[in-house]
DRENLOLO-658827 format. One record per residue (C-alpha): x, y, z. Coordinates in steps of 0.1 Angstrom, whole numbers. Example, Ala and Ser with C-alpha at 12.3 -4.5 7.8 and 13.67 -1.06 7.14 Angstrom:
pt east=123 | north=-45 | up=78
pt east=137 | north=-11 | up=71
***
This chain:
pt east=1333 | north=1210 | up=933
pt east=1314 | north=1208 | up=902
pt east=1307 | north=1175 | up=905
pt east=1292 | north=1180 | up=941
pt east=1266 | north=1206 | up=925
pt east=1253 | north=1184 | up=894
pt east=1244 | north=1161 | up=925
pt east=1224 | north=1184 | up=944
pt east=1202 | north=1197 | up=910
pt east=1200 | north=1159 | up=905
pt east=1182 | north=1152 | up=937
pt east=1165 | north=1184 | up=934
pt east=1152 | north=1170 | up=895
pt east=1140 | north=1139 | up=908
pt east=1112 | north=1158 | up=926
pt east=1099 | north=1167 | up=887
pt east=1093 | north=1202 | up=904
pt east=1091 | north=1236 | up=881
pt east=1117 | north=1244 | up=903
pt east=1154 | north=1241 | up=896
pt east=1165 | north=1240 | up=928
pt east=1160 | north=1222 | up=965
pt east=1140 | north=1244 | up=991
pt east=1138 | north=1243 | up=1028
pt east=1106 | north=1238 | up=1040
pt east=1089 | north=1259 | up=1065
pt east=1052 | north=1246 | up=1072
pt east=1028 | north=1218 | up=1061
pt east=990 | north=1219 | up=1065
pt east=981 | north=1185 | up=1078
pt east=948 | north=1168 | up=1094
pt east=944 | north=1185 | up=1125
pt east=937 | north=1216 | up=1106
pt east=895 | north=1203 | up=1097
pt east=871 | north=1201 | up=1128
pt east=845 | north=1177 | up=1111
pt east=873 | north=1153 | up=1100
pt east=883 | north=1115 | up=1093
pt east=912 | north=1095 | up=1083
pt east=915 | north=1062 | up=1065
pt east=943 | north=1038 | up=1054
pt east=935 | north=1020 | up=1024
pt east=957 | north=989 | up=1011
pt east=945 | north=975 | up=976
pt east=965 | north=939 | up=970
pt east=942 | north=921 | up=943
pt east=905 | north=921 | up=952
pt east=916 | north=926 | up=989
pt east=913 | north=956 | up=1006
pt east=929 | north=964 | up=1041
pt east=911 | north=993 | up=1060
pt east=929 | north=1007 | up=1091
pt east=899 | north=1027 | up=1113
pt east=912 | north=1058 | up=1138
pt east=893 | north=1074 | up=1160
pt east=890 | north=1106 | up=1183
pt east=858 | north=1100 | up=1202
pt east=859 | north=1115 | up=1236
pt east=836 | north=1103 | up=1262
pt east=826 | north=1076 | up=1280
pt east=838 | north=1043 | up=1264
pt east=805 | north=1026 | up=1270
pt east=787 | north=1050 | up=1251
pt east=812 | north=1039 | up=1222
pt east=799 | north=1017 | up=1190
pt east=812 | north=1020 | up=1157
pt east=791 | north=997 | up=1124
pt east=804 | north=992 | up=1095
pt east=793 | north=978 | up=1063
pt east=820 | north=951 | up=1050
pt east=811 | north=932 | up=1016
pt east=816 | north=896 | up=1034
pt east=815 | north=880 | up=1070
pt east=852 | north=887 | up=1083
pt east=872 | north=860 | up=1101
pt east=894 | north=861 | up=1129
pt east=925 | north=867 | up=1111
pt east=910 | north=892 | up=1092
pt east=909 | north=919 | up=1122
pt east=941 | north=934 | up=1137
pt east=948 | north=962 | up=1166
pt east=970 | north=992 | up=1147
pt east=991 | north=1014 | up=1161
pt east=978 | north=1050 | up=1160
pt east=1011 | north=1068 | up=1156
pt east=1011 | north=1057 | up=1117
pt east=980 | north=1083 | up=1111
pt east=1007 | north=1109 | up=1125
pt east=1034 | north=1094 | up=1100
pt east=1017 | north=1096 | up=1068
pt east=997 | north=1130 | up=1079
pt east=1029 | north=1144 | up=1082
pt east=1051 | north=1132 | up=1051
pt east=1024 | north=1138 | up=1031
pt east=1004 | north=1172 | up=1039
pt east=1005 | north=1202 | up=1015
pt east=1039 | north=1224 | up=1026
pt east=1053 | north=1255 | up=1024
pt east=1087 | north=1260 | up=1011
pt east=1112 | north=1287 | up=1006
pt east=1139 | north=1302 | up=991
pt east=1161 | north=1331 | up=989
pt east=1172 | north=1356 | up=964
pt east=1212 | north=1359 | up=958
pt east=1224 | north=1398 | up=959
pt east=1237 | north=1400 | up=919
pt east=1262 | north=1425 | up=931
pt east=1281 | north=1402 | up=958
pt east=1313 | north=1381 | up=944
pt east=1297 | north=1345 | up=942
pt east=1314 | north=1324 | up=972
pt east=1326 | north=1283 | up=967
pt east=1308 | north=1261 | up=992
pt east=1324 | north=1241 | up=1006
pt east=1322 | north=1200 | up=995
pt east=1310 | north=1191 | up=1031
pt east=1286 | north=1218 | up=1036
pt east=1272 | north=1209 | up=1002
pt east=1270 | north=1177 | up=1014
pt east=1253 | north=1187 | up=1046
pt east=1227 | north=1203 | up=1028
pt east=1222 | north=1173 | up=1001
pt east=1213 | north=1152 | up=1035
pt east=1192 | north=1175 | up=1049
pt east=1168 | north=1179 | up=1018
pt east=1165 | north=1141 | up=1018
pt east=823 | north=922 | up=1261
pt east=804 | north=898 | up=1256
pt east=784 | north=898 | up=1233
pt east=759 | north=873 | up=1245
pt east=735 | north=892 | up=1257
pt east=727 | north=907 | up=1218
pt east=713 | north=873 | up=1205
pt east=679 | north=879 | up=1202
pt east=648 | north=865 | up=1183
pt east=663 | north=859 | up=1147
pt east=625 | north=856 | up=1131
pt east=616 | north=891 | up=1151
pt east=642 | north=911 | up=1134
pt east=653 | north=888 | up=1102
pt east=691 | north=900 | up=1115
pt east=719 | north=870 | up=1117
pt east=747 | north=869 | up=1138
pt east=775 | north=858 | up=1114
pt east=802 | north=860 | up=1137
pt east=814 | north=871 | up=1171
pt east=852 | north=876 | up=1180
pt east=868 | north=895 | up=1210
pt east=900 | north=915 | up=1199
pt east=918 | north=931 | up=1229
pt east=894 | north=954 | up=1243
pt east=872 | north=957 | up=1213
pt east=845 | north=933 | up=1215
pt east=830 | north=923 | up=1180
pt east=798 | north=912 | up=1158
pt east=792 | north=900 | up=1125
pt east=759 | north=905 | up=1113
pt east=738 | north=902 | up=1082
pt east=702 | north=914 | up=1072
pt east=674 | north=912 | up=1053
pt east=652 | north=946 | up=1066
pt east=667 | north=979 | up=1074
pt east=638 | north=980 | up=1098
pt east=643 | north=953 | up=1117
pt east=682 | north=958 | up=1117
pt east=674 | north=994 | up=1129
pt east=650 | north=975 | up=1156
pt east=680 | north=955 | up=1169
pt east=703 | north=977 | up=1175
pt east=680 | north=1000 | up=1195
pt east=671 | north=968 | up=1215
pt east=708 | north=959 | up=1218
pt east=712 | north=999 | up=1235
pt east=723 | north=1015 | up=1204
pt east=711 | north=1050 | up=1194
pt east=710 | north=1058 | up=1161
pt east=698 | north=1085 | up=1145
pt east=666 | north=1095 | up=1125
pt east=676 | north=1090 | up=1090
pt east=698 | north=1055 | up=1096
pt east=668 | north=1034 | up=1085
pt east=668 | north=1050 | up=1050
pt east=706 | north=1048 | up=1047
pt east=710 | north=1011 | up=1055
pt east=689 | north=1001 | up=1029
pt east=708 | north=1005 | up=1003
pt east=736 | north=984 | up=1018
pt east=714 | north=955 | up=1027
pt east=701 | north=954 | up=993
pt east=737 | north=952 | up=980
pt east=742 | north=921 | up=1003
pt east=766 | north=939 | up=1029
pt east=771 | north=925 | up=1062
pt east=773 | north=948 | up=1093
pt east=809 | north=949 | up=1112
pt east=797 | north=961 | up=1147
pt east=819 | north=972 | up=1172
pt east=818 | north=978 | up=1214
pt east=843 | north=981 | up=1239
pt east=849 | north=955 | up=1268
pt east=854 | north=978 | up=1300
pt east=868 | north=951 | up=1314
pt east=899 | north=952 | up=1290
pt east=899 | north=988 | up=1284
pt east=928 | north=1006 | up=1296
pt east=917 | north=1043 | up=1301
pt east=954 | north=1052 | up=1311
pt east=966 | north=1038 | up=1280
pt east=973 | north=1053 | up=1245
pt east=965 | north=1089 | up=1258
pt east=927 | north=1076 | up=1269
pt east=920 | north=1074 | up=1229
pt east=907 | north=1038 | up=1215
pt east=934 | north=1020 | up=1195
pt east=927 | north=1018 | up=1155
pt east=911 | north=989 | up=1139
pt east=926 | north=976 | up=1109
pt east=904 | north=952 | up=1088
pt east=907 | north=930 | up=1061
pt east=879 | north=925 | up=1033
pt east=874 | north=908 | up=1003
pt east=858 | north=922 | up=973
pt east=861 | north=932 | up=934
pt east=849 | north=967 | up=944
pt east=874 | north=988 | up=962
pt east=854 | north=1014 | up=978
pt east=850 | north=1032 | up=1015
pt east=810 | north=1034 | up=1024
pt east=800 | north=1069 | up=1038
pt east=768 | north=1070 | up=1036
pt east=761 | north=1058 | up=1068
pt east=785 | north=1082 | up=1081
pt east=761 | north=1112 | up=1068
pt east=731 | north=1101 | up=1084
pt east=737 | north=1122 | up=1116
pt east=757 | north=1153 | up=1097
pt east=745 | north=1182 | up=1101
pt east=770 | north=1198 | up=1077
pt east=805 | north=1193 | up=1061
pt east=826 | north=1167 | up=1071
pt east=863 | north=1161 | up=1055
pt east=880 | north=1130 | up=1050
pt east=921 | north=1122 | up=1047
pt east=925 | north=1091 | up=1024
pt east=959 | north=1074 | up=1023
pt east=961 | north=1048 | up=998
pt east=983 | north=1022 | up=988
pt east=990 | north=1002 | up=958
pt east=1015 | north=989 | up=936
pt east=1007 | north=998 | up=902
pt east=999 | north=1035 | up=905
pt east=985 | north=1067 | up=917
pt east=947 | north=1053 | up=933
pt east=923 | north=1078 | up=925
pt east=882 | north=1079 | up=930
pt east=859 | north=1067 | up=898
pt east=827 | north=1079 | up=904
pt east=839 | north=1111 | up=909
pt east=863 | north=1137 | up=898
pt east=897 | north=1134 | up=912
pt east=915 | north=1169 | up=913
pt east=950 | north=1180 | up=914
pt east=954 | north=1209 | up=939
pt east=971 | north=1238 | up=928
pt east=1010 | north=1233 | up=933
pt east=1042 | north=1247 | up=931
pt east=1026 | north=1283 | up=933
pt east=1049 | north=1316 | up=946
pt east=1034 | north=1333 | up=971
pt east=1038 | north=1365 | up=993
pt east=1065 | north=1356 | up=1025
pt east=1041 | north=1367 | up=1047
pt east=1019 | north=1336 | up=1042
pt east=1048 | north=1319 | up=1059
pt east=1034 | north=1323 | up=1096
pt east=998 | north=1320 | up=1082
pt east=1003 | north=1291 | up=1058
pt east=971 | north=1271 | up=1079
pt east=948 | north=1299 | up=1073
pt east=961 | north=1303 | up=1033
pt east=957 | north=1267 | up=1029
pt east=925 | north=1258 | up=1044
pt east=909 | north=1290 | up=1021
pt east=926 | north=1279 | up=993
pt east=913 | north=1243 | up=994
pt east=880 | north=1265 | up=1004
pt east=879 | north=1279 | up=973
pt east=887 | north=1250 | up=947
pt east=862 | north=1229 | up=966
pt east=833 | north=1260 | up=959
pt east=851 | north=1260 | up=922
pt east=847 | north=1225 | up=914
pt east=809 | north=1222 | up=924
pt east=815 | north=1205 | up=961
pt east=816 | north=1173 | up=948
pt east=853 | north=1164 | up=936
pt east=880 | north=1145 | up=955
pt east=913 | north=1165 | up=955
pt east=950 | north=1150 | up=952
pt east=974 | north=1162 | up=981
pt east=998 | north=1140 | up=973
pt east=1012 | north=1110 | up=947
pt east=1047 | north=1092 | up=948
pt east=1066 | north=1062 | up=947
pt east=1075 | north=1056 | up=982
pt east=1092 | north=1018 | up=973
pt east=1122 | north=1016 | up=1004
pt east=1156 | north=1024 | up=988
pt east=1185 | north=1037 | up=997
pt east=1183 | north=1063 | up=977
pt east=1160 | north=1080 | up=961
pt east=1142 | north=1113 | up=971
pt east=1101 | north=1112 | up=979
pt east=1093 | north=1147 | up=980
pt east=1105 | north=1182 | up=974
pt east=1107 | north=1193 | up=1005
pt east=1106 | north=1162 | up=1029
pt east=1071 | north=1170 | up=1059
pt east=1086 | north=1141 | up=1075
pt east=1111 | north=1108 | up=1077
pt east=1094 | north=1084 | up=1049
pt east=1077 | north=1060 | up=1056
pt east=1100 | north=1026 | up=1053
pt east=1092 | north=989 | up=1063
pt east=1082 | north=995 | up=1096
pt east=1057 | north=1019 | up=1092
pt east=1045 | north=999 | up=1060
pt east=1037 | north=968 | up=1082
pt east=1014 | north=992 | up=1102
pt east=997 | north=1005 | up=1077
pt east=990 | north=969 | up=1065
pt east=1006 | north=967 | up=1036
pt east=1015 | north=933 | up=1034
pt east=1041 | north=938 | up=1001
pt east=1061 | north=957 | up=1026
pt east=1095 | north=933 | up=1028
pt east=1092 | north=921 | up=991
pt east=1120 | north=929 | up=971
pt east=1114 | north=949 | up=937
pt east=1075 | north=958 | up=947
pt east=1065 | north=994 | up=942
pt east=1045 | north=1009 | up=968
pt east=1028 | north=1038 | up=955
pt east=1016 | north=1065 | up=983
pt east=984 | north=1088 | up=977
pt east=968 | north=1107 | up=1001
pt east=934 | north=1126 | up=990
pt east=909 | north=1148 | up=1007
pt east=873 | north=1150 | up=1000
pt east=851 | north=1177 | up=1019
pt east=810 | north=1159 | up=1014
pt east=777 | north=1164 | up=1024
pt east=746 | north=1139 | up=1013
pt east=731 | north=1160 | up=989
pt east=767 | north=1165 | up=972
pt east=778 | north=1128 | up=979
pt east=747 | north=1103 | up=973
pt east=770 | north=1073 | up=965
pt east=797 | north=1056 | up=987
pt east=834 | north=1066 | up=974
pt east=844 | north=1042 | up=943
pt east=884 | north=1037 | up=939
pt east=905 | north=1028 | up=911
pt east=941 | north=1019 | up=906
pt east=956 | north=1035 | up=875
pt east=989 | north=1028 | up=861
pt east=1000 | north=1068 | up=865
pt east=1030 | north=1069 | up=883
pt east=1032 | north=1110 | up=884
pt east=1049 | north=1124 | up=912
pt east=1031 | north=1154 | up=927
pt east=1028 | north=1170 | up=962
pt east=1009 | north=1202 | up=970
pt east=1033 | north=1225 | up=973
pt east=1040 | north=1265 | up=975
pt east=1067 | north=1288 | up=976
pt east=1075 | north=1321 | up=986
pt east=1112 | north=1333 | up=978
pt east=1129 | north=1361 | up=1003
pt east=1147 | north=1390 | up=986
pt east=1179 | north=1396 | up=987
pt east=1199 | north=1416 | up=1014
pt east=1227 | north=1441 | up=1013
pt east=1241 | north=1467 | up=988
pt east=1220 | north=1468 | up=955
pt east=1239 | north=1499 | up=940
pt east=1255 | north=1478 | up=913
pt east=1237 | north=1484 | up=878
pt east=1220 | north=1450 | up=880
pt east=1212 | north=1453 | up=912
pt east=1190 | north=1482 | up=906
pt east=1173 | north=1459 | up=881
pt east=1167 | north=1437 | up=905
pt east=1151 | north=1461 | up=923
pt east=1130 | north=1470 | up=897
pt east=1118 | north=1429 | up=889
pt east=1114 | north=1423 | up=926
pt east=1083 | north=1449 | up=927
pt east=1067 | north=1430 | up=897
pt east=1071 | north=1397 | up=907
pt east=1057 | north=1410 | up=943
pt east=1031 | north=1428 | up=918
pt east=1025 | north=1388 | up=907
pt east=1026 | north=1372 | up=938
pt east=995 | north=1394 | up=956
pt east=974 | north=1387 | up=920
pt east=979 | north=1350 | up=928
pt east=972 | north=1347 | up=967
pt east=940 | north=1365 | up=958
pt east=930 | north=1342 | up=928
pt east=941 | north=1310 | up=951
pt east=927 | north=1318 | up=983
pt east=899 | north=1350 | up=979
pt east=921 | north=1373 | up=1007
pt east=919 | north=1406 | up=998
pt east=948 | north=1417 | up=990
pt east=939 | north=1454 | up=991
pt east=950 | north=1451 | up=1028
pt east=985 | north=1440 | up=1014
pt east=989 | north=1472 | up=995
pt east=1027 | north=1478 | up=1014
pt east=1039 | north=1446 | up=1005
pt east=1058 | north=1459 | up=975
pt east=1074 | north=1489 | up=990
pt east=1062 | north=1492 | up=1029
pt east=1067 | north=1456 | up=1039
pt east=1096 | north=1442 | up=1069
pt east=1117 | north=1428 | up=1038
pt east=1146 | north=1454 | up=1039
pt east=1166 | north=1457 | up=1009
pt east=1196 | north=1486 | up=1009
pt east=1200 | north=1504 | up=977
pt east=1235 | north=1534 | up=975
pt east=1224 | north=1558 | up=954
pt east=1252 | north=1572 | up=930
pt east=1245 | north=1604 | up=953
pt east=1260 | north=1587 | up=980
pt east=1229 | north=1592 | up=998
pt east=1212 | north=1563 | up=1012
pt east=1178 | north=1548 | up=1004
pt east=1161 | north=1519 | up=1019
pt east=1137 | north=1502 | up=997
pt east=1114 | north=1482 | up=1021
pt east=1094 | north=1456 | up=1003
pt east=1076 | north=1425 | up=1025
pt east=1054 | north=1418 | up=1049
pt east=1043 | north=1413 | up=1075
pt east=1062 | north=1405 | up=1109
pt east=1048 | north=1371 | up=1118
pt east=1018 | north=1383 | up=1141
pt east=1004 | north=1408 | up=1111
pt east=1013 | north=1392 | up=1080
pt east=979 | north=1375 | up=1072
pt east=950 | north=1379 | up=1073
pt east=933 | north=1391 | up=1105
pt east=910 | north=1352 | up=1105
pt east=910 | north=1319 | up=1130
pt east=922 | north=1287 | up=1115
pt east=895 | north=1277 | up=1096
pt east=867 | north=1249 | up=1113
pt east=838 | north=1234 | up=1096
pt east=803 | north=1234 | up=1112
pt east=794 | north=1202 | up=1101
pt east=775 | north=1175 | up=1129
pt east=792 | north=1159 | up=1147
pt east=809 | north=1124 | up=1136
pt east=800 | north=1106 | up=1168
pt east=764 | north=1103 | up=1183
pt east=771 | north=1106 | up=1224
pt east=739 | north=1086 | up=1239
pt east=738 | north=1052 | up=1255
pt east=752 | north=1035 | up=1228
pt east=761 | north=1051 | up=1194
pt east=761 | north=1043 | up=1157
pt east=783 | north=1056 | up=1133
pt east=798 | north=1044 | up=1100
pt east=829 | north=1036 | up=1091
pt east=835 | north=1075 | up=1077
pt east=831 | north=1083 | up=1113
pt east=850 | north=1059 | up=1129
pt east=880 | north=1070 | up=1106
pt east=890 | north=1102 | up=1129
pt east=921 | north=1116 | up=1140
pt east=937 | north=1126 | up=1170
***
């Protein structure tokens, strides 16, 4: 028996939590929770970069474009189809959660488990494009490339004016907005080429995939390992957020030209954020994005995610890890190699221009920290308190209660003022016999699911939209990076 609990606090250990024990989880916060949002894959292997592109645009398909700026002319074999069920994956496994736990009554007799429940519970914690050549002295714009991918028909270009690139694509039916012209500049300058994207209607499939366009997954070359989103601002009218999942094999990636910030984690909080963990999380992340000037990049999650048999890759598990398969899909091409870390992080980045003038620089750093976002909230315990400790239970329950409301307020701004019977007038019953024989029921809690938060919507940004619906549109790749 005792060698069956060393095991469990083992796998609980390998977490490095503050916690001394497994949890159950109860609720994540992932993606869908933003509006104005976007999701990316990147893959950094050398001075290679694989980018895998998701989108949500709902409309008519021929009204669909996406541009991109790529630091060289792509080939063939440099473009792939994705399969959008990987966003889902990694969303899942990696979003900030909610976890629980529960008191033990210090006046019931302390019960074996038995070997294969303990077990039980050790398992469970684990086109053609023809028609677009045009004169090349008229808008000093060269066609690198053309390529046809499924139903995503493709250009390559290159040029030397942001005017006359602007010019072409309004001649080719794109319609782009005001500021573009200012906004491409800076990547022609740079030498960028343009990775411009239509859909053949005569290979769509608007039954298919849940009428959503299949991800692009792209392949580029460069010493810089960096997303552009500058383009993507040039039609915001607001806030956008973006979901970065990155992989490498040396270490946690994390953004260089700006601050990369831990979120708070491994915070206890009231149990009645439990049915209104969205609406805590979205006004905690709310407020550290206010607190850290709007212009940081925050850390959801970091971990060694290498395929073994063993080995546990968060404290609670969101989700089934990702293994091989799902690997391959995110296009990371280490996937079968035997003894290669992959090393997971996801991070989120809520921008505007004025907040975000520079495209998103990356690093990989040798810091092989686990972390996850991750809060707690710990139910009391049940039954007869009338033992002598149980009455001082009693008593450290109220204070830590006490300390739970301070923190929710400091995390996420609620006012907690409309909380004020969570110590003693809550739905978490505990029964105390007094010595008189006469009973006393010490309510503390609350909430009951549909009241327990705070009376709010799940939070949505009011930031532009990240696709322009007109004849044809233009959007960057921090548009085109969307999830379902």
């Amino acid at each position: 028996m005792k060698k069956i609990v060393l095991l469990l606090m083992a796998v609980c250990s390998m977490g490095q939590v503050a916690l001394a024990f497994c949890g159950f989880y109860v609720a994540k916060a992932g993606a869908d929770l933003y509006n104005n949002k976007s999701e990316v894959i990147l893959v950094r292997d050398g001075n290679k970069t694989t980018i895998t592109m998701s989108n949500d645009f709902k409309g008519d398909v021929k009204d669909f474009a996406m541009v991109v700026p790529v630091p060289n002319v792509l080939a063939r074999e440099d473009i792939r189809i994705a399969d959008r069920s990987v966003f889902s994956m990694l969303d899942a496994y990696s979003a900030p959660r909610l976890v629980e736990y529960y008191d033990q009554n210090p006046c019931e007799p302390v019960y074996e488990v038995e070997e294969d429940m303990m077990l039980e519970n050790i398992a469970v914690a684990e086109s053609t494009m023809s028609r677009v050549l045009r004169d090349k002295v008229k808008y000093r714009v060269t066609i690198e490339a053309q390529y046809k991918v499924a139903e995503y028909d493709i250009v390559l270009l290159s040029a030397k004016k942001s005017g006359g690139l602007k010019q072409w694509l309004l001649d080719n039916g794109y319609s782009i907005p005001a500021k573009a012209e200012q906004v491409l500049e800076p990547y022609i300058k740079s030498g960028l080429k343009f990775f411009v994207v239509k859909v053949d209607l005569n290979k769509y499939n608007p039954t298919a995939n849940g009428g959503f366009l299949r991800p692009l997954q792209i392949t580029v070359k460069s010493d810089k390992f960096m997303l552009p989103i500058r383009l993507g601002m040039a039609n915001s009218k607001g806030e956008q957020d973006m979901i970065v999942y990155a992989f490498s094999k040396t270490g946690r990636v994390e953004c260089s030209n700006y601050r990369t910030v831990q979120m708070p984690t491994n915070k206890k909080v009231p149990t009645f954020v439990k049915p209104n963990f969205a609406n805590f999380y979205t006004d905690v992340f709310r407020n550290q994005h206010s607190q850290q000037g709007r212009n940081a990049v925050f850390l959801e999650y970091a971990w060694n995610v290498t395929p073994t048999w063993s080995g546990v890759k968060c404290d609670p598990c969101v989700g089934n890890p990702p293994y091989a398969r799902e690997f391959l899909m995110a296009g990371v091409p280490w996937a079968n190699a035997n003894g290669t870390t992959t090393y997971f992080t996801r991070m989120h980045v809520r921008y505007t221009l004025d907040k975000f003038p520079e495209d998103l620089f990356f690093i990989e750093t040798p810091n092989k920290e686990h972390y996850q976002a991750r809060y707690v909230i710990t139910h009391p315990a049940y039954g007869d308190l009338s033992c002598a400790e149980g009455k001082r239970y009693v008593q450290r329950l109220k204070l830590r209660r006490q300390q739970e409301l301070r923190l929710l307020a400091t995390l996420s701004q609620w006012d907690t003022k409309e909380f004020y019977d969570y110590v003693a007038n809550g739905t978490d019953k505990v029964r105390i016999e007094e010595e008189s024989d006469q009973n006393e029921l010490f309510v503390v809690g609350g909430g009951n699911g549909s009241e327990g938060g705070p009376p709010r919507a799940l939070f949505f940004g009011f930031a532009g939209l990240l696709i322009l619906y007109a004849a044809r549109r233009v959007y960057s790749l921090a548009d085109s990076f969307t999830f379902s």
